[in-house]
N, C-alpha and C positions, 0 to 999 in steps of 0.2 A: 487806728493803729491795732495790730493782730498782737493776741497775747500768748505767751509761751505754747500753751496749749494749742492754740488753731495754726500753732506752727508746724509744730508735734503735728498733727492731724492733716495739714496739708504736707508734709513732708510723707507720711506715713502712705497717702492717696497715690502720691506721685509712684512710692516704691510699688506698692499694688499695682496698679496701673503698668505697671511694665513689667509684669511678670506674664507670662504665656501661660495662662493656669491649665490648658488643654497638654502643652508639653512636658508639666510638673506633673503630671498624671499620668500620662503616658508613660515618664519613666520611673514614677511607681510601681506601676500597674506592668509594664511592660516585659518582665521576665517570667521567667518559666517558673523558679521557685519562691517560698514564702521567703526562704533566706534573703534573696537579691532584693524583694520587695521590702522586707523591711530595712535591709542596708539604707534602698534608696531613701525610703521614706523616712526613717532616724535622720538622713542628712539634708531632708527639707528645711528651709528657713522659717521661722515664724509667719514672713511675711509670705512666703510661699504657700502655706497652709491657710492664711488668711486670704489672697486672691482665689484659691481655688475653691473656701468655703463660698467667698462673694460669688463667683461664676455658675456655683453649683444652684445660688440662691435664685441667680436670675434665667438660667437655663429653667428652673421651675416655675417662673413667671410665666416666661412661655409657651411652657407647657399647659399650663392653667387656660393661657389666652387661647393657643389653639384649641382644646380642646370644647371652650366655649365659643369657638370660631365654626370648629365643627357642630356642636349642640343648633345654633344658629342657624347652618344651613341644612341640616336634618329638617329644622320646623319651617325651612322656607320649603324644602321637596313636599311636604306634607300641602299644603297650602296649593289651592286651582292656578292653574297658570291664568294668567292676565288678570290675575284679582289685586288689589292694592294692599293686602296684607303680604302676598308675594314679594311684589314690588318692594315692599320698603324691608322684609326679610332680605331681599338679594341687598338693596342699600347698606344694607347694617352687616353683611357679609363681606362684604367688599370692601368695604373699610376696615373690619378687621382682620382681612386678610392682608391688607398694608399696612398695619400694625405691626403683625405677626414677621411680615419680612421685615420691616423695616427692626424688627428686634434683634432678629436672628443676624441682620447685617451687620447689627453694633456690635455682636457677641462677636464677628469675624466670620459668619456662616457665609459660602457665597464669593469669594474674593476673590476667587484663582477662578480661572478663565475658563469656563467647560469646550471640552473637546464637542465640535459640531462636523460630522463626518463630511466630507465635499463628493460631491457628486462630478462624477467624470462628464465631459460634454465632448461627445463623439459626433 
Protein backbone atom coordinates (compact mmCIF):
# COMPACT_ATOMS: atom_id res chain seq x y z
CA UNK A 1 0.00 0.00 0.00
CA UNK A 2 1.58 3.68 -1.23
CA UNK A 3 1.68 6.15 1.58
CA UNK A 4 0.59 9.73 1.31
CA UNK A 5 3.87 10.74 0.38
CA UNK A 6 4.68 8.34 -2.68
CA UNK A 7 1.36 9.54 -3.79
CA UNK A 8 2.47 13.21 -3.54
CA UNK A 9 5.52 12.13 -5.55
CA UNK A 10 3.91 10.02 -8.08
CA UNK A 11 1.29 12.47 -8.66
CA UNK A 12 3.97 15.19 -8.79
CA UNK A 13 6.12 12.86 -11.71
CA UNK A 14 2.99 12.56 -13.70
CA UNK A 15 2.57 16.52 -13.61
CA UNK A 16 6.33 16.78 -14.75
CA UNK A 17 6.29 14.54 -17.06
CA UNK A 18 3.79 16.28 -19.14
CA UNK A 19 5.14 19.49 -19.35
CA UNK A 20 7.10 20.22 -22.64
CA UNK A 21 10.10 21.83 -20.60
CA UNK A 22 11.74 22.83 -24.39
CA UNK A 23 8.30 24.85 -24.91
CA UNK A 24 8.43 26.47 -21.24
CA UNK A 25 11.57 27.90 -22.29
CA UNK A 26 11.10 28.92 -25.32
CA UNK A 27 8.48 31.11 -24.24
CA UNK A 28 10.76 32.39 -21.57
CA UNK A 29 13.32 33.00 -23.55
CA UNK A 30 11.47 33.68 -26.63
CA UNK A 31 11.04 37.61 -26.63
CA UNK A 32 12.85 40.43 -27.52
CA UNK A 33 12.72 42.16 -24.17
CA UNK A 34 13.81 41.51 -20.50
CA UNK A 35 10.23 42.80 -19.63
CA UNK A 36 8.29 39.98 -21.80
CA UNK A 37 10.80 37.58 -20.36
CA UNK A 38 10.25 38.08 -17.07
CA UNK A 39 6.32 38.50 -17.44
CA UNK A 40 6.67 34.99 -18.94
CA UNK A 41 8.73 33.52 -16.57
CA UNK A 42 6.86 35.04 -13.09
CA UNK A 43 3.86 33.17 -14.79
CA UNK A 44 5.71 29.72 -14.92
CA UNK A 45 4.27 27.13 -12.54
CA UNK A 46 6.31 25.47 -10.00
CA UNK A 47 5.95 22.47 -11.61
CA UNK A 48 7.09 24.10 -14.80
CA UNK A 49 10.22 25.26 -13.37
CA UNK A 50 10.82 21.95 -11.96
CA UNK A 51 10.43 19.76 -15.46
CA UNK A 52 12.76 22.14 -16.95
CA UNK A 53 15.30 22.06 -14.04
CA UNK A 54 14.96 17.90 -14.61
CA UNK A 55 15.45 18.33 -18.52
CA UNK A 56 18.29 20.69 -18.08
CA UNK A 57 19.84 17.97 -15.75
CA UNK A 58 19.56 15.40 -18.12
CA UNK A 59 20.42 17.14 -21.41
CA UNK A 60 23.90 17.52 -19.17
CA UNK A 61 24.01 13.93 -18.82
CA UNK A 62 24.39 13.73 -22.32
CA UNK A 63 26.37 15.97 -22.74
CA UNK A 64 28.81 14.40 -20.41
CA UNK A 65 28.20 11.02 -22.44
CA UNK A 66 28.98 12.51 -25.69
CA UNK A 67 31.62 14.16 -24.86
CA UNK A 68 33.14 10.89 -23.34
CA UNK A 69 31.90 9.22 -26.63
CA UNK A 70 33.92 11.64 -28.35
CA UNK A 71 37.14 11.23 -25.84
CA UNK A 72 36.76 7.39 -26.78
CA UNK A 73 36.89 7.69 -30.32
CA UNK A 74 39.91 10.30 -30.36
CA UNK A 75 41.97 7.28 -28.55
CA UNK A 76 40.55 4.87 -30.85
CA UNK A 77 41.98 7.31 -34.22
CA UNK A 78 45.27 7.36 -32.13
CA UNK A 79 45.51 3.52 -32.07
CA UNK A 80 47.21 1.34 -35.73
CA UNK A 81 44.31 0.26 -37.65
CA UNK A 82 43.89 -3.49 -37.31
CA UNK A 83 45.42 -3.64 -33.80
CA UNK A 84 42.86 -5.05 -31.01
CA UNK A 85 43.18 -2.12 -28.99
CA UNK A 86 41.49 -0.37 -32.12
CA UNK A 87 39.21 -2.96 -32.35
CA UNK A 88 37.75 -2.92 -28.99
CA UNK A 89 38.06 1.25 -28.99
CA UNK A 90 35.63 1.26 -32.18
CA UNK A 91 33.38 -1.61 -29.71
CA UNK A 92 33.18 0.75 -26.85
CA UNK A 93 32.37 3.72 -29.35
CA UNK A 94 29.65 2.15 -30.74
CA UNK A 95 27.86 1.41 -28.05
CA UNK A 96 28.07 4.55 -26.84
CA UNK A 97 27.14 6.19 -29.54
CA UNK A 98 23.60 4.06 -29.01
CA UNK A 99 23.63 5.22 -25.71
CA UNK A 100 23.89 8.68 -26.79
CA UNK A 101 20.95 8.46 -29.34
CA UNK A 102 19.11 6.32 -27.56
CA UNK A 103 19.22 9.50 -24.80
CA UNK A 104 18.74 12.12 -27.02
CA UNK A 105 15.56 10.09 -28.24
CA UNK A 106 13.97 9.87 -24.77
CA UNK A 107 14.59 13.62 -24.38
CA UNK A 108 12.34 13.83 -27.73
CA UNK A 109 15.64 14.67 -30.07
CA UNK A 110 14.77 12.96 -33.44
CA UNK A 111 11.03 12.53 -33.68
CA UNK A 112 9.82 14.51 -36.73
CA UNK A 113 10.58 13.02 -39.75
CA UNK A 114 13.66 14.69 -41.66
CA UNK A 115 13.05 15.96 -45.07
CA UNK A 116 15.32 13.50 -47.64
CA UNK A 117 15.35 15.53 -50.92
CA UNK A 118 13.97 12.91 -53.90
CA UNK A 119 15.68 12.67 -56.77
CA UNK A 120 14.02 13.12 -60.14
CA UNK A 121 14.19 9.88 -62.45
CA UNK A 122 14.34 11.10 -66.15
Amino acid sequence: MSTAAELVESRLAAQISAVDAGAVAEQITGHSSHQAKQRFAMQASTVDIIAMAAYLLRLQDVADMTYDMFKTADLMDEQPRGSAARAELLRETREKIAVVGASLEALGFGRSPTTVPTQSQE
